[in-house]
Each structure stands twice: as C-alpha cells, then as structure tokens.
C-alpha positions as CSV (number, residue, x, y, z in Angstrom):
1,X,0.0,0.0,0.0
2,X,3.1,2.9,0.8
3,X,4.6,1.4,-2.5
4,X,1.3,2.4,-4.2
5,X,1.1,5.7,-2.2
6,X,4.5,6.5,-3.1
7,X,4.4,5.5,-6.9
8,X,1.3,7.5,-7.3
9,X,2.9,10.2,-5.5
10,X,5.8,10.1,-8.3
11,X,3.4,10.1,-11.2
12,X,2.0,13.4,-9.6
13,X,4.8,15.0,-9.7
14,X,6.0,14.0,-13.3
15,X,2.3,15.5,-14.2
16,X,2.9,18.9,-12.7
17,X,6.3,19.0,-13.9
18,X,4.9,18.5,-17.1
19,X,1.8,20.5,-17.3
20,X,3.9,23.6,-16.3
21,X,6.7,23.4,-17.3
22,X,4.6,23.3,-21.1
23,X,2.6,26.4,-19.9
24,X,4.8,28.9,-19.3
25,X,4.1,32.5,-18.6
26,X,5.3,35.2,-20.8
27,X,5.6,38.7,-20.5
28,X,6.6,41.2,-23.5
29,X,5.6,44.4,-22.3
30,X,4.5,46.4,-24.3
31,X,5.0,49.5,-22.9
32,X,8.1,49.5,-22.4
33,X,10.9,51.0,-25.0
34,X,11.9,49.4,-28.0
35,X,15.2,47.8,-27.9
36,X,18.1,49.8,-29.6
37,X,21.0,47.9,-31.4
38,X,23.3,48.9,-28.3
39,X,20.2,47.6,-26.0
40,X,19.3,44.5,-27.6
41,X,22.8,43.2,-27.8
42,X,23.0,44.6,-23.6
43,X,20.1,41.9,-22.7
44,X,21.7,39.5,-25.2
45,X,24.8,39.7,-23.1
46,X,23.1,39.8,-19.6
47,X,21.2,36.6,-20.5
48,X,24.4,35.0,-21.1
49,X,26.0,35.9,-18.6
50,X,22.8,35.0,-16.5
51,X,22.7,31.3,-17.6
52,X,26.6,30.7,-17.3
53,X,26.0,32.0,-13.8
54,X,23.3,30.1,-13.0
55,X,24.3,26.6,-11.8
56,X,26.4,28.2,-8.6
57,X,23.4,28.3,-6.2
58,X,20.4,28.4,-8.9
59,X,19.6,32.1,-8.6
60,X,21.8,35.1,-10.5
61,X,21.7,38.7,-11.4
62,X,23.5,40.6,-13.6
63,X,23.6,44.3,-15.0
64,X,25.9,45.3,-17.8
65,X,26.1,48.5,-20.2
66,X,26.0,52.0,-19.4
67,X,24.0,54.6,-19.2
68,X,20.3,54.1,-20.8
69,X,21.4,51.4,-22.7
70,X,22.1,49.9,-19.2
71,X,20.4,45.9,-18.7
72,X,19.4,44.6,-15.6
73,X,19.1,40.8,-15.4
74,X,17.4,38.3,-13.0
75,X,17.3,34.4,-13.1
76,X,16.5,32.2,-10.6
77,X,15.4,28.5,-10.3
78,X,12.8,26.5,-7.7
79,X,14.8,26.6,-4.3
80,X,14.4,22.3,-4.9
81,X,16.1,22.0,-8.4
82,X,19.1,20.1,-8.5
83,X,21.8,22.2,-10.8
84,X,21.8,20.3,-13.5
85,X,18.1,20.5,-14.2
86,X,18.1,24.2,-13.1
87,X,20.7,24.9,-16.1
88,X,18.8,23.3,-18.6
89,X,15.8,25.3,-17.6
90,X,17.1,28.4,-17.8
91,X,18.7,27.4,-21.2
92,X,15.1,26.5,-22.5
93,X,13.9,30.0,-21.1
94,X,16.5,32.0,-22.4
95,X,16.1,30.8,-25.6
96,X,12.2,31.5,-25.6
97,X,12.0,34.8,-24.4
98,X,15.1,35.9,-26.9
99,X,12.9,34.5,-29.4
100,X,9.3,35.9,-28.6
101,X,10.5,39.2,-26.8
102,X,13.1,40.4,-29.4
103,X,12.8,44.4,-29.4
104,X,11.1,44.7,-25.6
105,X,13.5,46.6,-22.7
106,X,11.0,44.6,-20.2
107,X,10.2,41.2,-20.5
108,X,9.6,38.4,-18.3
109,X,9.3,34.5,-18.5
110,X,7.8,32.1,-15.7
111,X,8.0,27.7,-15.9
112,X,7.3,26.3,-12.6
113,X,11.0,25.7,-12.4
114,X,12.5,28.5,-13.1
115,X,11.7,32.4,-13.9
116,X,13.7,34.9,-15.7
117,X,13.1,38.8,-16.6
118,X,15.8,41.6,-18.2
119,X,14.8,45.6,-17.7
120,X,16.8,48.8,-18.6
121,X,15.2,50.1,-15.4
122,X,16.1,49.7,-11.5
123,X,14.9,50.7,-8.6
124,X,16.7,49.6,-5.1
125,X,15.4,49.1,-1.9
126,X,11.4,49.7,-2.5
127,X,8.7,47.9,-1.6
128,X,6.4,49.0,-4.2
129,X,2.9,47.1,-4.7
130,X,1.8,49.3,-7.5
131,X,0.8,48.1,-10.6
132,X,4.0,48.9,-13.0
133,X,7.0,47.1,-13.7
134,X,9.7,50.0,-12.6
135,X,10.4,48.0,-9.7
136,X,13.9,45.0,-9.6
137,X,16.4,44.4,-7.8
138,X,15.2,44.2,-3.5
139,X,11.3,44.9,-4.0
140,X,8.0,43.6,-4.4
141,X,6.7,44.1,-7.9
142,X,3.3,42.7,-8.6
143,X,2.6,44.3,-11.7
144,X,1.2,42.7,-14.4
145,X,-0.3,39.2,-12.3
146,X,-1.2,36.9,-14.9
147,X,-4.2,33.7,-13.8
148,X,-5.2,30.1,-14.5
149,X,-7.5,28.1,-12.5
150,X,-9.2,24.7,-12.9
151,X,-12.7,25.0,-14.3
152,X,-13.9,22.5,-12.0
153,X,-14.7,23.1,-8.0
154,X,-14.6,21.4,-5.3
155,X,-17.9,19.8,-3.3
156,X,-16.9,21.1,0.2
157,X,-16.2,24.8,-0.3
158,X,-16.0,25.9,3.3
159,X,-14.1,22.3,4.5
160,X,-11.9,23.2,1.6
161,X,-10.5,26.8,1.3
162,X,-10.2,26.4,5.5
163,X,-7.4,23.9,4.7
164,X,-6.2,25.9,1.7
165,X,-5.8,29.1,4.0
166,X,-3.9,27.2,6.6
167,X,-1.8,25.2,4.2
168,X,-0.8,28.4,1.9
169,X,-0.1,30.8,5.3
170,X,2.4,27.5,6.0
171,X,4.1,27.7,2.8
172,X,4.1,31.2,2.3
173,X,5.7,31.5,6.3
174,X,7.9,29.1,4.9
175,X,9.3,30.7,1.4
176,X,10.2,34.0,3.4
177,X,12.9,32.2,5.4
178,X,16.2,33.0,3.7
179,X,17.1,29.2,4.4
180,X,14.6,27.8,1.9
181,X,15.3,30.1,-1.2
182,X,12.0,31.5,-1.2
183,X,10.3,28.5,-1.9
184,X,7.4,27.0,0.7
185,X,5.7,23.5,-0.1
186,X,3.4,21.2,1.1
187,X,0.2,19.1,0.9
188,X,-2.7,18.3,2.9
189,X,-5.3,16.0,3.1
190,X,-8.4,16.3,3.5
191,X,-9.9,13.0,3.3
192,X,-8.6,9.4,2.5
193,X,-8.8,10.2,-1.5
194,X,-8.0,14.0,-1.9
195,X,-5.2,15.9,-0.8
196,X,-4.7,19.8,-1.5
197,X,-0.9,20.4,-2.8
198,X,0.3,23.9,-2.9
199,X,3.7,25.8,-3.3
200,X,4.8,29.7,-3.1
201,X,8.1,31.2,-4.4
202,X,9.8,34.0,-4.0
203,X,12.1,36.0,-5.6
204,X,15.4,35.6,-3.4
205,X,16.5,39.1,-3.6
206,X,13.6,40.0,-1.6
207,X,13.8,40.7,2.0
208,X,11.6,38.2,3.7
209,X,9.2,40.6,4.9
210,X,8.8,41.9,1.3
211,X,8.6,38.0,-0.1
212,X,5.8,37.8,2.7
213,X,3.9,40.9,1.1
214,X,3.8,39.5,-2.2
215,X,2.9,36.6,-1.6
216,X,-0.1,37.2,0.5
217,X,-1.6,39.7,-2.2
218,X,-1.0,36.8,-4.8
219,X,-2.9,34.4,-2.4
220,X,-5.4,37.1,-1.9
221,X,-6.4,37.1,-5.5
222,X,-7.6,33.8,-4.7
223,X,-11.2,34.3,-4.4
224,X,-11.2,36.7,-7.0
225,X,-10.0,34.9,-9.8
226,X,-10.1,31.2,-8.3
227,X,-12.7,30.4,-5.9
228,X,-13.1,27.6,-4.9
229,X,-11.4,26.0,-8.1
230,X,-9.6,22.5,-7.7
231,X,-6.6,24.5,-9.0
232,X,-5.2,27.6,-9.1
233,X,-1.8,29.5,-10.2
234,X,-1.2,33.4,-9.6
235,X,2.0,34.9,-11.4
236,X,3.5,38.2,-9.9
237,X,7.0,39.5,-11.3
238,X,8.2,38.9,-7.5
239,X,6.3,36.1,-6.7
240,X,4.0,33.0,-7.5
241,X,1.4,30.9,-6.0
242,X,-0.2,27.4,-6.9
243,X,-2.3,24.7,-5.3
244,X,-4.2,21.9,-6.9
245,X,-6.7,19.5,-5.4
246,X,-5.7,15.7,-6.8
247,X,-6.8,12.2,-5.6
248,X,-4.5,10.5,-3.5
C-alpha cells in the first residue's frame, strides 16, 4: 500500500512538472521602450551571462552596459532544483524569451521551475505594490499578475478553502525564510482520496518581509480569480502561487 502511495505520489509530480513546465508564462511588455542595437545586444549579453552564472546556487543577477542602454538581469530556479536540471531550464527559457521578446527593454518568463526577466530600469530598496514594472532588484513588484485556475470546483467549499488558508499561510511562512530560497511547499489532506498540494516562491533578492507581502496579495487574488477551483496558479513578477486538489 506505501509502495502504491509512493508511486502515485511520483506520477503526480511528473504530471505537474509536465503541465507547467509546457505552460509557461510570458511577459513582453508592451509598454516598455523598443530595444536599440546597443540595447538588444546589452540583454543579449546579460542573459548569457545570466545562464553561465546560473548553476552556482540556482539564482543570478547581472547588469551590464552604461547609461540608458544599461540591462538589468534576474534568473532564478525553484529553491528544490538540482543544478543540472536548473541549467537546462534556464537554457530553455533564455532561448524562448530571446525568441518571442526580441525588441522589448521589459520582458519576463515564468516555468514552474524557473523564472527569468531583463529591464533597462532599477529601482533599489522599495517595496512598491503598485501596478507597473519600474520596480527589480530588492522589492515587491506585482505588476502585471497573470491567472489560471481549474474549471472545475470542489464539493466542500467551506471544509476546503479552511485547509487551503492554513496550508498556503504555511508555505508562504515558509518561502520567506532565507534558508529555503523562497520556496514554501506542502500538501494536505483532506480525506482518504483528496489531498490539497500547494507551493509559493519567492524571488530571493527580496527581504523576507517583502517576499511575505507579495505573496499574500497573490494568495489574496484567490477568491477573485479562483474560488473555490480544484486549482489555481497566480503569477507576480516577485512572486508565484499554486495549489491543486488531486486524488490521493
């Protein structure tokens, strides 16, 4: 029986690895500037520079150029990814977002693995929960929050978004320690054949009082956008959010 538990517990995961890792979340903005020569070749080198860096300790940042043709860079993998898999995920998003954001000075790109975004703009030491994408390096910037839930909903509303509260006001207590790379995880069950899995993640250049801010306005667009929904997943540029309600 903890054989079956545990094999189904693997297939699970291989699903969601999977399912977002082929949904990605992109970001061209469009009102940013259009990227000069000097510009475009900037981001060209700070997304190099960005994936060669990468591998150390799975989160990087880089700025290179001068003056208004100056690129700041930010890449940063699941606090769980072993290097390996964290390079080749930030290979496959560097090469998509060169691809579909070719002329943009702003542009951002989310898998459920990793997350990388270039700007010719930054602003140190804010927290800054307006909705623009001025905001980099050190603050919260929730600009620009993208949504996908599950069509279907679940049979026990109030049973169920009293164990989603607790279980994302674990996680999210948990991403803001420095210790666990901004990334909070874990499950619970609710019955014998359903079990609610959830994750945040922060961006790690955030102080953990700012990863907590961000975080709880993502899990705040909740019933909004999601309520009571089997599954949901909220994008911020300094943060995410997901659960999903599966069959044990």
């Amino acid at each position: 029986m903890a054989f079956t538990h545990q094999y189904l517990l693997l297939i699970f995961s291989i699903c969601i690895l999977y399912i977002y890792s082929t949904q990605a979340q992109l970001l061209c903005n469009e009102n940013s500037n259009t990227a000069t020569t000097e510009i475009a070749n900037n981001i060209n080198t700070v997304l190099t520079k960005l994936f060669q860096a990468i591998s150390t300790s799975g989160y990087s940042v880089v700025a290179f150029g001068s003056g208004q043709a100056r690129v700041f860079g930010l890449a940063q993998c699941r606090g769980d990814m072993p290097p390996e898999e964290c390079s080749t995920c930030i290979q496959n998003i560097v090469k998509e977002i060169k691809t579909t954001c070719p002329s943009h000075t702003d542009a951002r790109l989310w898998y459920n693995q990793c997350y990388i975004r270039y700007n010719t703009k930054n602003i140190f030491g804010q927290v800054d929960v307006g909705y623009n994408t001025k905001n980099f390096f050190g603050q919260v910037d929730v600009g620009y929050g993208t949504y996908f839930s599950n069509p279907e909903t679940v049979a026990d509303p109030e049973t169920f978004n009293e164990a989603l509260t607790a279980l994302m006001n674990q996680n999210n207590d948990l991403a803001s320690r420095p210790e666990n790379k901004g990334l909070g995880k874990g499950q619970t069950r609710l019955s014998d054949s359903m079990t609610i899995y959830a994750a945040s993640q922060c961006i790690r250049d955030l102080a953990p009082s700012s990863c907590r801010v961000c975080l709880e306005i993502a899990v705040g667009d909740f019933p909004t956008y999601c309520a009571n929904k089997k599954g949901c997943r909220v994008y911020y540029n300094s943060c995410y959010v997901q659960y999903e309600f599966y069959p044990v």
